[in-house]
N, C-alpha and C positions, 0 to 999 in steps of 0.2 A: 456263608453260602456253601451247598455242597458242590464237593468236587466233582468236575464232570470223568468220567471212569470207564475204561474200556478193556475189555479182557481179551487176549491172544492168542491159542492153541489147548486150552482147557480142554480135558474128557469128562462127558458127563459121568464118567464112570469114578469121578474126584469129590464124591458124594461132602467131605469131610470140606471141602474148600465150596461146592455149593452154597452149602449154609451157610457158610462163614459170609461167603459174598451177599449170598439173601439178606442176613440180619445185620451186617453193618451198611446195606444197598438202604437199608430201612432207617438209619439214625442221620446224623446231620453229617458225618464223613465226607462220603460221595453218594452219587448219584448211577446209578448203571446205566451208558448211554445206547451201547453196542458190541455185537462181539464178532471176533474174528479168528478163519481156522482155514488152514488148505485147502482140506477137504470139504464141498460141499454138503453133504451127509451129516458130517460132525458139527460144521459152522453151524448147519438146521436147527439141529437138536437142541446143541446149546442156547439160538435164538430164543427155541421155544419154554425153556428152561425157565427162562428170566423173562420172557417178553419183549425182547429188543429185537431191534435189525439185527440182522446177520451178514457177513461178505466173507467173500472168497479173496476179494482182490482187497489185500492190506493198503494200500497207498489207496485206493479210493476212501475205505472207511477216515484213513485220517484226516483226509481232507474235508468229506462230507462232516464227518463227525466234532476234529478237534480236541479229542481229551485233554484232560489235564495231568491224568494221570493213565497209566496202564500195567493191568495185571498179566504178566505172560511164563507163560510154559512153553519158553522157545523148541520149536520143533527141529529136527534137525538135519529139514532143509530149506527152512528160512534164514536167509543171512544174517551177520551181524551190523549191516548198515541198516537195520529194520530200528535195532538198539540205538544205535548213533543219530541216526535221523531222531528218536524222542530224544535223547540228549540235545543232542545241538537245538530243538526247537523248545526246550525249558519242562518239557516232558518227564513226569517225571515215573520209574520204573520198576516195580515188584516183581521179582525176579522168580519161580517157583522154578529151583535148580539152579545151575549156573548160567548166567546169561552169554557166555562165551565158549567155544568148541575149542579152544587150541591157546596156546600162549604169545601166539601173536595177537590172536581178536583180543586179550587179557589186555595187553598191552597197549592196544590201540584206543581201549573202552579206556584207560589208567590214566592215559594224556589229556583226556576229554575232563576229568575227575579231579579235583581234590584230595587230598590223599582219607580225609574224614570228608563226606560226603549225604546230602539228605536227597539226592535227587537219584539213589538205586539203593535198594534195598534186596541183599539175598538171601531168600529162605528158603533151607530150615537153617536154623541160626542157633547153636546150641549157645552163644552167649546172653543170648534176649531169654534164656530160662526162668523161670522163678529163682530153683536153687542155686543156680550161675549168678548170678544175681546181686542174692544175698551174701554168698561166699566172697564175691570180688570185691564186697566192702571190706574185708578183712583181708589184708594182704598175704598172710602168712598163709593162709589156706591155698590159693593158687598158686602163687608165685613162689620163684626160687625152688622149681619141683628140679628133681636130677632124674626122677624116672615116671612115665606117663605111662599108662598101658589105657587104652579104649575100646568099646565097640558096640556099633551102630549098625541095625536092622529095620528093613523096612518089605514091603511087597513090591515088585514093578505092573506095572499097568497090563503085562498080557498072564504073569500069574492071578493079579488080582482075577480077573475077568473069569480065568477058571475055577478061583475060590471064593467067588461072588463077597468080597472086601469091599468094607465104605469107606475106609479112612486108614490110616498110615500108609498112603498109597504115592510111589513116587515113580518118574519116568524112567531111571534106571541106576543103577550103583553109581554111577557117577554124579549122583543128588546127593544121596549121602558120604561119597566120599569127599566133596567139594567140603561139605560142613566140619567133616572131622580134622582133613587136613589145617583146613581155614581157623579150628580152635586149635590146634596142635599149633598152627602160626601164631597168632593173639599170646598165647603160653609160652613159649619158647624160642621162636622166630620160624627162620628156615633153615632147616636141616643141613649140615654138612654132604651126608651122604643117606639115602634111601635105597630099602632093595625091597620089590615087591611081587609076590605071590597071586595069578588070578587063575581061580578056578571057572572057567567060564567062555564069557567073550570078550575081545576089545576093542573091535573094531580094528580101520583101517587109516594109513596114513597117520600125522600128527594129533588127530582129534581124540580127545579123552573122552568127549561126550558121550558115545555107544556100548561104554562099557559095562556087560550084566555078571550075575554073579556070585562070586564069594572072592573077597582078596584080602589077602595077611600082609600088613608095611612093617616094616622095620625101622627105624630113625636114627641117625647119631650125630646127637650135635657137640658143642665143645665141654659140654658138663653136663648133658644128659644124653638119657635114650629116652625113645618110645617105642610103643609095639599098638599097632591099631587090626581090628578086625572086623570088615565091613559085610554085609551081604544085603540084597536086594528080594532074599526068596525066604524070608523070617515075618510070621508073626508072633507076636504083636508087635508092630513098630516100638522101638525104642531105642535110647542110647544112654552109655554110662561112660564115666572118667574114675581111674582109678590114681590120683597122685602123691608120690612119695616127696618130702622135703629134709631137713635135716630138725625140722620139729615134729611130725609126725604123718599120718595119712591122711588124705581126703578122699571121703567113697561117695561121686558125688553123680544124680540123676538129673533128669528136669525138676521132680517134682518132690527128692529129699537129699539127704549131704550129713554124713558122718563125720566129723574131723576127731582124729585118734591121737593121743599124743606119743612121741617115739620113747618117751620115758620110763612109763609104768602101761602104756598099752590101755589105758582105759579111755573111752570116750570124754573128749573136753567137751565139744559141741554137739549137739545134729536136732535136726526138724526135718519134719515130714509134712507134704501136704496132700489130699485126696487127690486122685487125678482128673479132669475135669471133661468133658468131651471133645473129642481132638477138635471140633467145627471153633469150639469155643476159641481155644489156643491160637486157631488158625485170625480167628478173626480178632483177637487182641493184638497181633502182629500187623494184619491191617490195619487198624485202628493207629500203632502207634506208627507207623507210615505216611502216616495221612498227620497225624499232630506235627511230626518233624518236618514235613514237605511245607506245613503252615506258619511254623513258625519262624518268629524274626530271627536275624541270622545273629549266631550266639558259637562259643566256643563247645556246649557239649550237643547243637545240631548235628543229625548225623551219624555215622558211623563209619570206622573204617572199612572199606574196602577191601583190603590186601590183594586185588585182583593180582599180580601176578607175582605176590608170591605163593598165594594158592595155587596159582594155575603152574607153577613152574614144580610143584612138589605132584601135582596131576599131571604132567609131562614126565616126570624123573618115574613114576609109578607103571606110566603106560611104557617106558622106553625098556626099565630094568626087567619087567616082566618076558619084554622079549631079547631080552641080551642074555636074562640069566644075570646078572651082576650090578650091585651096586651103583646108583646114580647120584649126580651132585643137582640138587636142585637149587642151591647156590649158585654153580654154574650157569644152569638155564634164568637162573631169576635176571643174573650180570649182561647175560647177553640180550635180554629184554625189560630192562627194569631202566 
């Protein structure tokens, strides 16, 4: 039976996440019940989008409604006991961004959680890639890198709007910074020390979530560095990894991956695959959301989370930025982890 499915602060203006949800709202997944957004105006739109009820008041829909699952682009002045509440009630989560503003909400979501997890899912997820993929069956290729260099481009939602964009469209730098940090952790861990660069905004207080932009990170860990380059006002959405090992290079995309060897410099590996429409990608992600939330509980259900060591390397980025100086996200991970 399908899941019953409720979606959270979506813009109609997420043309590329639309479809995704239209064509797998149409196979046996889930079912689309209802949607829910602050703003009445938005909520409308959206209702009419899909054909569902629409609310304004989040705690009625879930009660009337009851999901099983929900799709959300937390907004960011809905709290994180919106999250907690579909946790504690077996609820389960697709996160579009990060589903927590600060390193404490990380933390609070972290206790609730397993450390590998099928009940939240957050995307954009550069390890659910094709060529991330196929590379992490080969060890040599990821792991054991000493130097990482990255960088992830996307549009936010009020340039979109000026450059009439359907797709590679995110709420703001701090969507794509969640992800690249978040692979930068899965690869390496967490960083010794961070020092970061934002050309832009960052909002105010502890919260990393309002940050727009262009920002340069720096990383040093105990055997490596990285260098990551993120920006929010780039098309065409995309993101790359460049990693160096002590066997050779990996030049690696979503959709191909070079491995070079440090010997003779000539290509050992690589494949390439056409790139497909984002709506598509969008909804293989739901799709495998929806398989892992279904299945019996097993050792590779799930994924990990790393909420706060992501969130503590997105803390050390927003703090360094305004200090001017180097930060331990070590430190922040220890004093919340």
């Amino acid at each position: 039976m399908a899941l019953q499915c409720a979606i959270v602060g979506l813009e109609t203006i997420q043309c590329d996440w639309i479809e995704a949800i239209r064509q797998s709202s149409q196979s046996d997944w889930f079912r689309l019940v209802a949607v829910g957004h602050e703003h009445m105006p938005a909520a409308r739109a959206l209702g009419q989008v899909f054909d569902v009820p629409f609310y304004v008041d989040l705690r009625r829909m879930m009660l009337e409604i009851t999901p099983q699952i929900v799709i959300i682009d937390r907004p960011a002045s809905l709290p994180v006991d919106f999250i907690e509440a579909c946790l504690q009630q077996g609820i389960g989560v697709f996160s579009l961004g990060p589903p927590v503003h600060t390193l404490a909400e990380a933390s609070r979501l972290a206790q609730m959680l397993e450390p590998r997890t099928h009940r939240l899912y957050i995307w954009p997820r550069m390890s659910q890639g094709w060529a991330y993929q196929l590379c992490d069956q080969t060890e040599d290729y990821l792991r054991g890198g000493y130097f990482l260099t990255g960088r992830w481009s996307a549009v936010n939602h009020a340039l979109a709007r000026d450059w009439r964009a359907t797709d590679g469209i995110v709420r703001s730098l701090s969507v794509l910074a969640w992800d690249a940090c978040r692979t930068v952790a899965e690869l390496l861990g967490v960083p010794a020390a961070l020092y970061a660069s934002v050309q832009g905004a960052i909002g105010g207080g502890d919260r990393f979530i309002d940050a727009t932009g262009c920002v340069s990170m720096t990383m040093r860990f105990v055997e490596a560095t990285a260098s990551l380059v993120i920006t929010d006002q780039e098309l065409p959405a995309r993101r790359g990894l460049e990693i160096f090992n002590r066997l050779g290079t990996l030049v690696l995309t979503d959709q191909s991956y070079r491995f070079t060897s440090s010997g003779d410099g000539k290509p050992k590996e690589e494949d390439s695959l056409a790139p497909p429409p984002a709506w598509r990608t969008r909804q293989q992600e739901l799709e495998e959301f929806c398989r892992h939330f279904l299945m019996a509980p097993s050792p590779s259900r799930g994924w990990n989370h790393l909420l706060t060591e992501t969130a503590s390397m997105m803390t050390a980025m927003l703090v360094s930025h305004r200090t001017n100086n180097a930060e331990s996200p070590q430190h922040f991970c220890g004093l919340h982890g």
